[in-house]
N, CA, C and O atoms as CSV, one atom per row, in Angstrom:
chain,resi,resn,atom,element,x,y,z
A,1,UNK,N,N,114.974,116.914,109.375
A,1,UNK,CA,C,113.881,117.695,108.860
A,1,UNK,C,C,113.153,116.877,107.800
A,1,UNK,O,O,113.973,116.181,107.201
A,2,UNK,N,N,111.747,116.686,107.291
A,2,UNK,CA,C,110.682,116.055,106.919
A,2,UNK,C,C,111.035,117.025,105.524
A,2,UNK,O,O,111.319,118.222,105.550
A,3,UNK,N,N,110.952,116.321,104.550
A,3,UNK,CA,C,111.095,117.166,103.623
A,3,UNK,C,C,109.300,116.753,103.200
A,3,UNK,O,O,108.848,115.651,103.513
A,4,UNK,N,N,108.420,117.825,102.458
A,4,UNK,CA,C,107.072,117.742,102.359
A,4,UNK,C,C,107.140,118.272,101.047
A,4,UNK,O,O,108.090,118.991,100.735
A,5,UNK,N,N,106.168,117.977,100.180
A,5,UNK,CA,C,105.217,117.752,98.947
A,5,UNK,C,C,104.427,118.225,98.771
A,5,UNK,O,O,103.631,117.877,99.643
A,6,UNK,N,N,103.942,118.972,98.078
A,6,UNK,CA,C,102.724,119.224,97.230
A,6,UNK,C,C,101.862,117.918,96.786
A,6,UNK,O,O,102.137,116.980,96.038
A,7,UNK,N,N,100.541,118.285,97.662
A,7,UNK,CA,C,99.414,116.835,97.826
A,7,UNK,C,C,98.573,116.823,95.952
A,7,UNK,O,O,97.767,117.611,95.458
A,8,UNK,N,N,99.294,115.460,95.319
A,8,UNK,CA,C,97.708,115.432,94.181
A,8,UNK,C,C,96.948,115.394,94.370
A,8,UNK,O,O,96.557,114.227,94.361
A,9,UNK,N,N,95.857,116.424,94.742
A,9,UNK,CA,C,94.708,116.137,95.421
A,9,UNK,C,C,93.306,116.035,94.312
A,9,UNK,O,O,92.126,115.778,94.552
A,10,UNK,N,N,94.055,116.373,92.955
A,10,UNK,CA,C,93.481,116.010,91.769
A,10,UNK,C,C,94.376,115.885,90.408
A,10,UNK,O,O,95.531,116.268,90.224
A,11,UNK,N,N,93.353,115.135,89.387
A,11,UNK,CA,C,93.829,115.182,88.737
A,11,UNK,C,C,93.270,115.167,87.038
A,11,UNK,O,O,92.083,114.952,86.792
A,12,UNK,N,N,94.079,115.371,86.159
A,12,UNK,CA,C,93.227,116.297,84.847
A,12,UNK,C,C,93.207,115.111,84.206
A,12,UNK,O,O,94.188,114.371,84.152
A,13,UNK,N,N,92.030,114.847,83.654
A,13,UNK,CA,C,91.250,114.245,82.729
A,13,UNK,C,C,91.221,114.426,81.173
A,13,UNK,O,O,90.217,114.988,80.734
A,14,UNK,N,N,92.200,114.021,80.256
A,14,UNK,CA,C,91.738,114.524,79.122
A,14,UNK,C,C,92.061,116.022,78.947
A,14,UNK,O,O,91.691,116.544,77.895
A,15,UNK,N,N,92.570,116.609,79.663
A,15,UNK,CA,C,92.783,118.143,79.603
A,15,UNK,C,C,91.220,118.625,79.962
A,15,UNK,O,O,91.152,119.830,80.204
A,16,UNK,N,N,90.180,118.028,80.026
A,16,UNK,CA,C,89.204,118.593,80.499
A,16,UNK,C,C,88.459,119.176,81.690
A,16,UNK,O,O,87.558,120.007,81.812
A,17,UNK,N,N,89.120,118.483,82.461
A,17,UNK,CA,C,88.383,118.755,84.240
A,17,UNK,C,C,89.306,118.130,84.858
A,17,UNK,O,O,90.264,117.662,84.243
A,18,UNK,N,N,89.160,118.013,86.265
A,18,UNK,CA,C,89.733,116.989,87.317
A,18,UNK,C,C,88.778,116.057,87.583
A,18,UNK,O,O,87.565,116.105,87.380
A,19,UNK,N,N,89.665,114.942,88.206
A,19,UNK,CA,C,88.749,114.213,88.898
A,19,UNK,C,C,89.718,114.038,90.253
A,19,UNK,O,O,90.860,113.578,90.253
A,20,UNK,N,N,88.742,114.668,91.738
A,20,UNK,CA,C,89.122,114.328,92.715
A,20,UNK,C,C,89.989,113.402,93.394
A,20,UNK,O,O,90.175,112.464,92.619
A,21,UNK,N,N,90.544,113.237,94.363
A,21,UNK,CA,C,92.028,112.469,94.476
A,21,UNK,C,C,90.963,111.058,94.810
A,21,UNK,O,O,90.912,109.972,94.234
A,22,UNK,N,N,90.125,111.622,96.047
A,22,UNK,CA,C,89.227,110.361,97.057
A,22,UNK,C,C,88.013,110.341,96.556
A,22,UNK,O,O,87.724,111.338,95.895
A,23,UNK,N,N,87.058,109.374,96.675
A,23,UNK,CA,C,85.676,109.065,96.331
A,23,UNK,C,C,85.102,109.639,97.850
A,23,UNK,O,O,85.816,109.820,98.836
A,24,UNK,N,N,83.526,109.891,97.762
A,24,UNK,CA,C,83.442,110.082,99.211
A,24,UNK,C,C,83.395,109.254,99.876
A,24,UNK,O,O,83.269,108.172,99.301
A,25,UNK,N,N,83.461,109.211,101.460
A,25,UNK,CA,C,83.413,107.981,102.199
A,25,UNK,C,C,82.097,107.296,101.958
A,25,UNK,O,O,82.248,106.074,101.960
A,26,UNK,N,N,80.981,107.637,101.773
A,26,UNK,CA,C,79.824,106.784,101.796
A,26,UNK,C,C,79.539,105.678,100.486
A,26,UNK,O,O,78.730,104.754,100.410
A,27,UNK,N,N,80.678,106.242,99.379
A,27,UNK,CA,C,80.562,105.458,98.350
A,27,UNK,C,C,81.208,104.434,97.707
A,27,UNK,O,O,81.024,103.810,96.662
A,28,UNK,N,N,82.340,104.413,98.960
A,28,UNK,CA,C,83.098,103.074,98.903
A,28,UNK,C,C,84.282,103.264,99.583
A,28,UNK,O,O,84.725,104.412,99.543
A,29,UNK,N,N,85.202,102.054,100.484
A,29,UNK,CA,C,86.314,102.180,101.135
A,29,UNK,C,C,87.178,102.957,100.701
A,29,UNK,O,O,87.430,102.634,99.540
A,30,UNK,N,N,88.008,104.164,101.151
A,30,UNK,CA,C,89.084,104.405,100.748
A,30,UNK,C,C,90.377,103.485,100.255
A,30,UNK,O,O,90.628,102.576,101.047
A,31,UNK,N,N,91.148,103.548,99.215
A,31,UNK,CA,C,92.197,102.929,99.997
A,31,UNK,C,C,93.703,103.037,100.878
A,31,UNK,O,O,93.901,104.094,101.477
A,32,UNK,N,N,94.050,102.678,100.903
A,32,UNK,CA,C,95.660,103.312,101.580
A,32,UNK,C,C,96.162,104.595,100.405
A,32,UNK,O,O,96.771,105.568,100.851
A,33,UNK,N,N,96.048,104.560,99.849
A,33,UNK,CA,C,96.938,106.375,99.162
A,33,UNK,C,C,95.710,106.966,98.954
A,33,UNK,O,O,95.983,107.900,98.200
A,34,UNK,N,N,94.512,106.991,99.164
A,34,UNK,CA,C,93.567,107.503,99.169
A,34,UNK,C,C,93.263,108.344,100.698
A,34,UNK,O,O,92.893,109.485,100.976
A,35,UNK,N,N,93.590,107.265,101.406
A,35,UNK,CA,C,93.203,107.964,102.890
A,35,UNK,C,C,94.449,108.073,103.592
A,35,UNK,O,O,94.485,108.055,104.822
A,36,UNK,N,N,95.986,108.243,102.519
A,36,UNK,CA,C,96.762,108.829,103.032
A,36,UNK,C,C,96.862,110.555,102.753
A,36,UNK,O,O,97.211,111.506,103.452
A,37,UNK,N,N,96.387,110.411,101.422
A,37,UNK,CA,C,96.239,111.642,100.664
A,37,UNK,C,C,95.190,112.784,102.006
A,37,UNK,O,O,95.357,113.799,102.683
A,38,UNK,N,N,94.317,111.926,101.777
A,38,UNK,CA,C,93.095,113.147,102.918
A,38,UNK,C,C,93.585,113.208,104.149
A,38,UNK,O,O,93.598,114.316,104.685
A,39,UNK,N,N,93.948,112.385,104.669
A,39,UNK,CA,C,94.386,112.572,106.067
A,39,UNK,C,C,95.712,113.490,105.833
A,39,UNK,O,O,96.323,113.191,106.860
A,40,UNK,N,N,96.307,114.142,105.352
A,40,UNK,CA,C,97.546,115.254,105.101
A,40,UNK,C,C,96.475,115.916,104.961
A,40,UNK,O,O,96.174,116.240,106.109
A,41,UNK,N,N,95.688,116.330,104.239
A,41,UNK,CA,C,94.761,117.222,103.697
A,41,UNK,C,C,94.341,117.909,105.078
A,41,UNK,O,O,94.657,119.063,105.368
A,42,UNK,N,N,93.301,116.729,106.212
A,42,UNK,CA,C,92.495,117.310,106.813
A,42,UNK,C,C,93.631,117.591,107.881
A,42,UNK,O,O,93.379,118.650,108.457
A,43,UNK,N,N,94.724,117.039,108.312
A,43,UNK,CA,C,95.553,117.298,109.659
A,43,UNK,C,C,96.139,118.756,109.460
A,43,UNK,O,O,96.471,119.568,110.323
A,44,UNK,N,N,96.181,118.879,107.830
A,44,UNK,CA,C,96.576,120.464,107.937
A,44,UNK,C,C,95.508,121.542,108.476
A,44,UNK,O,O,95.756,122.628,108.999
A,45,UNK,N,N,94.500,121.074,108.263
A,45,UNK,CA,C,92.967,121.733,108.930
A,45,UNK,C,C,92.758,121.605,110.386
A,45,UNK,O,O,91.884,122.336,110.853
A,46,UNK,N,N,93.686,120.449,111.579
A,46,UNK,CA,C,93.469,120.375,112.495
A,46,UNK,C,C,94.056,121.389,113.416
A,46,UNK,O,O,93.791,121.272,114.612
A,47,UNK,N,N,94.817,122.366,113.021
A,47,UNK,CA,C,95.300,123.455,113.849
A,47,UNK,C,C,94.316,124.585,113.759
A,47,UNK,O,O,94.120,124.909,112.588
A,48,UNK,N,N,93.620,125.301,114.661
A,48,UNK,CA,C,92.625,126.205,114.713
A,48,UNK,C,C,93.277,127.640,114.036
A,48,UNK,O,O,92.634,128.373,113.285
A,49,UNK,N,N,94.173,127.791,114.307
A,49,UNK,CA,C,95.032,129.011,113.528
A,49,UNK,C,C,95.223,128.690,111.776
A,49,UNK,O,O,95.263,129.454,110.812
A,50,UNK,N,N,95.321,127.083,111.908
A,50,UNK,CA,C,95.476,127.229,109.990
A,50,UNK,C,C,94.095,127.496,109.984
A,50,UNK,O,O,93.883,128.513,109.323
A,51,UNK,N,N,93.012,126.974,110.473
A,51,UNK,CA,C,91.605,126.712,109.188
A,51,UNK,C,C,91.143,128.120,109.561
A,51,UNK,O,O,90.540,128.670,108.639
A,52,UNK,N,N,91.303,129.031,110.963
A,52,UNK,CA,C,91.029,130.708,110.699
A,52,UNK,C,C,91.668,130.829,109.307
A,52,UNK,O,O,90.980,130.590,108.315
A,53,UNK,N,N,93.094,131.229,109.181
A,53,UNK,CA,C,93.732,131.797,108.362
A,53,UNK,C,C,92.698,131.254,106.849
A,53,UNK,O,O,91.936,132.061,106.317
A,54,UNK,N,N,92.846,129.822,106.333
A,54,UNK,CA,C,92.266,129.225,105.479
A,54,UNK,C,C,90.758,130.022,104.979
A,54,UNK,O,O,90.347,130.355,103.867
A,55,UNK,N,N,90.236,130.131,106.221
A,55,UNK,CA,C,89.090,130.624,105.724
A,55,UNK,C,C,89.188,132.367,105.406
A,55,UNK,O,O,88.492,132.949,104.575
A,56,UNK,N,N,90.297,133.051,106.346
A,56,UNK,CA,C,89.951,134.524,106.275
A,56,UNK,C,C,90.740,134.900,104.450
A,56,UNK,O,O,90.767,135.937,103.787
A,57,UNK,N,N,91.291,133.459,104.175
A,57,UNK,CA,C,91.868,134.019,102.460
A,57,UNK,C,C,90.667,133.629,101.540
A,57,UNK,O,O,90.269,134.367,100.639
A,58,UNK,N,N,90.142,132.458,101.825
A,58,UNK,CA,C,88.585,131.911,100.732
A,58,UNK,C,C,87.678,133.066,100.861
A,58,UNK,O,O,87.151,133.474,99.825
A,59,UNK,N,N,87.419,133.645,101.963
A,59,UNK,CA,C,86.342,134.607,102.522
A,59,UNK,C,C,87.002,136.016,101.971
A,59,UNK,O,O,86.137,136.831,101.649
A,60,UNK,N,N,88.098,136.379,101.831
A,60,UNK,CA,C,88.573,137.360,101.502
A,60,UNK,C,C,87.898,138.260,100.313
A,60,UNK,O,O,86.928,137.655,99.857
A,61,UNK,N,N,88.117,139.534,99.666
A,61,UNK,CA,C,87.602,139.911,98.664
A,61,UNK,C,C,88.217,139.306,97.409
A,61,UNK,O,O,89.304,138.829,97.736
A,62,UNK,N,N,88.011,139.142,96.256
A,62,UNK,CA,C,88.397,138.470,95.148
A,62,UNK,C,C,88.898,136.677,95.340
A,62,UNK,O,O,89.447,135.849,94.613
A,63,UNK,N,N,88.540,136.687,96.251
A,63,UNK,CA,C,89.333,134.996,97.112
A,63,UNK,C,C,90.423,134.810,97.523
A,63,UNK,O,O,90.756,133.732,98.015
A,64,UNK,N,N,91.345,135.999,97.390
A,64,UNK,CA,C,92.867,136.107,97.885
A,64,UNK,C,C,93.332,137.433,98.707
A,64,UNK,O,O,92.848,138.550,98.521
A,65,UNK,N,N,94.130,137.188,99.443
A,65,UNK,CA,C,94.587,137.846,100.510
A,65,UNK,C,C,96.294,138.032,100.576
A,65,UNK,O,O,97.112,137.222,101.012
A,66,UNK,N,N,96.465,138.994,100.157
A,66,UNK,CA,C,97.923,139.144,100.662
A,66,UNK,C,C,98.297,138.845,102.457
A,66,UNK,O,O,97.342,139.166,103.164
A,67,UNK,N,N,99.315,138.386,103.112
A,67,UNK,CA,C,99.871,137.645,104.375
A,67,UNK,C,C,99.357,139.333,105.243
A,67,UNK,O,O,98.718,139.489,106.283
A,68,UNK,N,N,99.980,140.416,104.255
A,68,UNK,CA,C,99.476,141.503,105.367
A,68,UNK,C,C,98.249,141.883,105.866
A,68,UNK,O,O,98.042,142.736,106.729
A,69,UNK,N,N,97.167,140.969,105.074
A,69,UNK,CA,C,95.573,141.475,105.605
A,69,UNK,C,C,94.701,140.281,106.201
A,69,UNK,O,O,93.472,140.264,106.121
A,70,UNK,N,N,95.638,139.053,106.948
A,70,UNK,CA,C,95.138,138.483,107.415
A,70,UNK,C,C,96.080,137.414,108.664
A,70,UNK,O,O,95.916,136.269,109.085
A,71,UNK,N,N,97.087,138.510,108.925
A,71,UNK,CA,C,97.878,138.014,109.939
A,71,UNK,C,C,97.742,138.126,111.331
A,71,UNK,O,O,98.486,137.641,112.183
A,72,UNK,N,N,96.350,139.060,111.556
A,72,UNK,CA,C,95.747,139.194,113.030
A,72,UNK,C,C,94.789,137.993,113.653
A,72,UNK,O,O,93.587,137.979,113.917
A,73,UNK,N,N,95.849,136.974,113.777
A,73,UNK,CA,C,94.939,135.925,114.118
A,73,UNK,C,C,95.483,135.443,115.711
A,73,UNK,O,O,95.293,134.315,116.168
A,74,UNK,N,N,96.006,136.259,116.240
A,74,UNK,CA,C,96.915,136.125,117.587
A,74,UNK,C,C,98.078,135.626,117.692
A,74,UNK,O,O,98.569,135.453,118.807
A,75,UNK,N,N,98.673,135.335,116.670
A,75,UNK,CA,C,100.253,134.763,116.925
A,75,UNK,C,C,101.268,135.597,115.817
A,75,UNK,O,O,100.897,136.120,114.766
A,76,UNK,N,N,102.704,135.559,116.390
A,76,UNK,CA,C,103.267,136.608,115.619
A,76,UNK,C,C,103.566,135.935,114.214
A,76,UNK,O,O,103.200,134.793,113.937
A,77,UNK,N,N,104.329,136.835,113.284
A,77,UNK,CA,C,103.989,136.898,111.969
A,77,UNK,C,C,104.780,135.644,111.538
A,77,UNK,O,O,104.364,135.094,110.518
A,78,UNK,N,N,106.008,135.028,112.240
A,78,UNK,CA,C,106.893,134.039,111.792
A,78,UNK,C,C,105.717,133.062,111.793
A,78,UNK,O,O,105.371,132.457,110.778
A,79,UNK,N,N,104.947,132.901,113.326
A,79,UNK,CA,C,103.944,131.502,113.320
A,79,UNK,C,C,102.973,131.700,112.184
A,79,UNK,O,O,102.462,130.683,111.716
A,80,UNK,N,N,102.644,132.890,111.670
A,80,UNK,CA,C,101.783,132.811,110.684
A,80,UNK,C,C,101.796,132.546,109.207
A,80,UNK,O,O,100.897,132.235,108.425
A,81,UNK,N,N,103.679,132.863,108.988
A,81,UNK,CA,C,104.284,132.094,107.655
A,81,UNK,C,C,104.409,130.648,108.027
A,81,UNK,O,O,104.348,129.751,107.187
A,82,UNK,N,N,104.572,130.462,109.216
A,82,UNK,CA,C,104.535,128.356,109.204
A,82,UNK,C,C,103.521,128.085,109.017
A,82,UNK,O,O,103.371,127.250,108.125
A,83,UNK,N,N,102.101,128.674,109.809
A,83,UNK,CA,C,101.182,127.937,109.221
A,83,UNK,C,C,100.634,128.059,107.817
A,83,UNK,O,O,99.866,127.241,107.312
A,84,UNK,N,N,101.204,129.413,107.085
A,84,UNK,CA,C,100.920,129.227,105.660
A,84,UNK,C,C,101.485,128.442,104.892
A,84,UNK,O,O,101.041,127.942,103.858
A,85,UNK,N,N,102.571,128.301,105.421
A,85,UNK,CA,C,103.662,127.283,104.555
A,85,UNK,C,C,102.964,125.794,104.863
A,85,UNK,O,O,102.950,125.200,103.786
A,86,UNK,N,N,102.499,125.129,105.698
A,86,UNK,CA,C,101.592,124.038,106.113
A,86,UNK,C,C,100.537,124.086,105.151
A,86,UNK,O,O,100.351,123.185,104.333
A,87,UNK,N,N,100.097,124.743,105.204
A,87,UNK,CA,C,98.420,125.149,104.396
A,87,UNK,C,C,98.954,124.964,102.563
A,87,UNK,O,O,98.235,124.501,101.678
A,88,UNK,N,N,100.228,125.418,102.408
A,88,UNK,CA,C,100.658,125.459,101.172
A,88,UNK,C,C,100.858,123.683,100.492
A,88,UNK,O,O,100.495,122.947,99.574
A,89,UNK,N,N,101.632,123.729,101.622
A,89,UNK,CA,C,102.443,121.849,101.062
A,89,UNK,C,C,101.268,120.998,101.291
A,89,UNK,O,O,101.300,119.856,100.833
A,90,UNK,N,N,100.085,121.458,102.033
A,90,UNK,CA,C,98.779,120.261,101.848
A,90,UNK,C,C,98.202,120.860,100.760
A,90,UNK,O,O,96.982,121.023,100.748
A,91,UNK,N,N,98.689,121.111,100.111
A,91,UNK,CA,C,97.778,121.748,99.116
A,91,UNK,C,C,96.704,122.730,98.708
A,91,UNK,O,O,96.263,123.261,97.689
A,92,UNK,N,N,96.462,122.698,100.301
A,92,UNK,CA,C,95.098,123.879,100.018
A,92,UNK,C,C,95.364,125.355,100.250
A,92,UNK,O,O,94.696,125.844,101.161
A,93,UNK,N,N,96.513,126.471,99.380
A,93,UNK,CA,C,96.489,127.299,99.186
A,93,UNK,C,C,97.562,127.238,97.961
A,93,UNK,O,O,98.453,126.389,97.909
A,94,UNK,N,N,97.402,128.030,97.200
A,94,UNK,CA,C,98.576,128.332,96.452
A,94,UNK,C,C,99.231,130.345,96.578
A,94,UNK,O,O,98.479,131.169,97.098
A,95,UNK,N,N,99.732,130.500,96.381
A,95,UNK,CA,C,100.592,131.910,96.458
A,95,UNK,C,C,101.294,132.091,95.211
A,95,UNK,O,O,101.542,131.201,94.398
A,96,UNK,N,N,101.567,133.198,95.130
A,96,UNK,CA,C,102.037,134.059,94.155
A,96,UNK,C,C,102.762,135.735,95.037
A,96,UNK,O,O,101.956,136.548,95.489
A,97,UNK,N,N,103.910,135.928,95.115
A,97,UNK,CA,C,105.052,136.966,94.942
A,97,UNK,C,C,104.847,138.592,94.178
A,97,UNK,O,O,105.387,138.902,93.116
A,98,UNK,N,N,104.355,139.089,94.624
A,98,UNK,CA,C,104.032,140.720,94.033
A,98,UNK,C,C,104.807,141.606,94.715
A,98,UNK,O,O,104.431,142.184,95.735
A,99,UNK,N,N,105.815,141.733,94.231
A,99,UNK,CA,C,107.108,142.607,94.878
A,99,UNK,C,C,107.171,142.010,96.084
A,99,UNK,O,O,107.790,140.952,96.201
A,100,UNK,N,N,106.422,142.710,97.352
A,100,UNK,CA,C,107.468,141.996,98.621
A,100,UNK,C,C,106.558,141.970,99.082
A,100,UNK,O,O,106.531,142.670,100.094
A,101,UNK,N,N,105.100,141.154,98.715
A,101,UNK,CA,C,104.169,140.384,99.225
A,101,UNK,C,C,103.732,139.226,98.888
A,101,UNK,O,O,104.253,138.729,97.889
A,102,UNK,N,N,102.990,138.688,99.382
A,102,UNK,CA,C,102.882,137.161,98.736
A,102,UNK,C,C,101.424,137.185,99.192
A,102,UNK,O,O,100.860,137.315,100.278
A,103,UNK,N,N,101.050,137.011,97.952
A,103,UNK,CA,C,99.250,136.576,97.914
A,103,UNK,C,C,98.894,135.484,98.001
A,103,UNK,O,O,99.125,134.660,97.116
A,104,UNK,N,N,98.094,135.146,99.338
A,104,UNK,CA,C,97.518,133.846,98.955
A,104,UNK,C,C,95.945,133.272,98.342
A,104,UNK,O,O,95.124,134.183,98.450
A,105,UNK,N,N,95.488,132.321,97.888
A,105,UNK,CA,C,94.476,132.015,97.233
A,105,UNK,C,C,94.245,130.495,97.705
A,105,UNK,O,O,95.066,129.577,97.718
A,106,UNK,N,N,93.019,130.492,98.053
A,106,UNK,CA,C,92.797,128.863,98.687
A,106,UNK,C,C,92.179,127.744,97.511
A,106,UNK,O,O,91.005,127.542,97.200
A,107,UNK,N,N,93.157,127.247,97.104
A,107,UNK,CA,C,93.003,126.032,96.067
A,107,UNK,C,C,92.055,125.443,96.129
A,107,UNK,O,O,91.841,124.768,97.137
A,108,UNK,N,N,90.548,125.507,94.390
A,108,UNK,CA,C,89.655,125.473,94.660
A,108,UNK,C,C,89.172,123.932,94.298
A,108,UNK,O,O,88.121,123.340,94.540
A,109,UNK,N,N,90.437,123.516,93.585
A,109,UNK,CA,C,90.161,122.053,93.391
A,109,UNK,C,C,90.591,121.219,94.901
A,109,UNK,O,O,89.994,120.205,95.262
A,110,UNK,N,N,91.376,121.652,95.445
A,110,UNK,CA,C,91.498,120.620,96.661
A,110,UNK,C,C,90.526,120.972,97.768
A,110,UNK,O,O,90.707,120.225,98.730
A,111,UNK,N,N,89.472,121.931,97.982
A,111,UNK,CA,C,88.794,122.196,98.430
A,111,UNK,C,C,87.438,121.692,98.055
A,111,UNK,O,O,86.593,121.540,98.937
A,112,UNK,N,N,87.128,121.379,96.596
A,112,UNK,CA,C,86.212,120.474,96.085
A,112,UNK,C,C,86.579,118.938,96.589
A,112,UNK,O,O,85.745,118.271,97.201
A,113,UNK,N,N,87.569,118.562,96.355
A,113,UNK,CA,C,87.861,117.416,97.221
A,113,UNK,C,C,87.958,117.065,98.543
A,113,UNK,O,O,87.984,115.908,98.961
A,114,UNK,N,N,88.002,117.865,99.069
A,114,UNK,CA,C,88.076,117.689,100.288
A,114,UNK,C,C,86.318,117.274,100.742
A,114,UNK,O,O,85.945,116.317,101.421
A,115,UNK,N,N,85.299,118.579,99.968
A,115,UNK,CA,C,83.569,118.855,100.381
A,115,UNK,C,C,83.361,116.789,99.655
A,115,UNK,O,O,82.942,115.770,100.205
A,116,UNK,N,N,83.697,116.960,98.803
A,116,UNK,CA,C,83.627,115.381,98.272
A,116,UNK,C,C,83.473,114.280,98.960
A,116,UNK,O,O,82.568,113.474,99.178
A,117,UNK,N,N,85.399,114.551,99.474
A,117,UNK,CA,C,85.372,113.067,100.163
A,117,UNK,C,C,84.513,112.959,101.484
A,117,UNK,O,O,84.473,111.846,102.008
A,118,UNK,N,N,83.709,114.165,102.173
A,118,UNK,CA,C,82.805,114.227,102.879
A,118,UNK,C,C,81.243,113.871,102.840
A,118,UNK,O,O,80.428,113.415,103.641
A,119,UNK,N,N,81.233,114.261,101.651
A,119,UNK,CA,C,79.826,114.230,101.171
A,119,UNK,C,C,79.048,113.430,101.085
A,119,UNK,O,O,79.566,112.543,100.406
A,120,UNK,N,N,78.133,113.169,101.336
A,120,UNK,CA,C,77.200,111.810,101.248
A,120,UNK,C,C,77.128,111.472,99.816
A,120,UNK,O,O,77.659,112.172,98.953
A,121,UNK,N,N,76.373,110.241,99.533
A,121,UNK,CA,C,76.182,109.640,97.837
A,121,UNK,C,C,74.970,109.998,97.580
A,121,UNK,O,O,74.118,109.423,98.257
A,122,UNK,N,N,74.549,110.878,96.706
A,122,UNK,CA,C,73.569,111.075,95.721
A,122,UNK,C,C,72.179,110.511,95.696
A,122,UNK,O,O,71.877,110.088,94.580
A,123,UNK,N,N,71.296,110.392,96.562
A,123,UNK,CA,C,70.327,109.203,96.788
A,123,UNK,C,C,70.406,108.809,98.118
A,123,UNK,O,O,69.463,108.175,98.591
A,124,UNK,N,N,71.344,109.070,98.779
A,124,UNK,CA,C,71.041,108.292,100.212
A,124,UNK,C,C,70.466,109.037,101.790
A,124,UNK,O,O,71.178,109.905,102.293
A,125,UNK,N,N,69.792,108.824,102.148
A,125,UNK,CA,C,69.364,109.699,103.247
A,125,UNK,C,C,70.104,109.324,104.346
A,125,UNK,O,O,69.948,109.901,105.422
């Protein structure tokens, strides 16, 4: 069994802000822990059942979703704790335990990183 990690997909500055894990691609080569980091990031996005789920918790009311109001995504409820648990260890959700539910919330800094390392550079058409 693969034992898995919680992705730095940022990191704090001074106690002031983050700064994103990757630069975007248009603004200079990744390097190897750079485009090892995103590639965990986006392969957790390559299953069509995680990035539904992903989105029906961001889209949710207040931005979080307890597992019981967004487990109708066609597969039963065990496949839907693996793919949360996937979605968790790439980083892009975090959860929290409220008696005998578990809320999830889609992590808004690794989600800024992610629009980032996509994003074009500032000036370029």
């Amino acid at each position: 069994m693969t034992r898995m990690r919680a992705l730095p997909t940022a990191l704090f500055v001074d106690g002031r802000g983050v700064e994103p894990c990757c630069p975007p691609l248009s603004e200079r080569p990744l390097n190897s822990e750079e485009a090892e980091l995103a590639a965990q990031m986006f392969k957790a996005l390559g299953d069509p059942i995680r990035l539904r789920l992903l989105s029906a918790i961001a889209s949710h009311k207040d931005g979080e979703a307890c597992v019981c109001d967004i487990s109708d995504v066609g597969v039963s409820q065990p496949t839907v704790s693996h793919h949360l648990r996937k979605l968790r260890e790439a980083g892009l959700l975090t959860s929290e335990r409220r008696g005998t539910w578990i809320y999830y919330r889609a992590d808004p800094v690794t989600l800024a990183a992610m629009e980032r390392i996509l994003s074009a550079a500032s000036g370029r058409a």
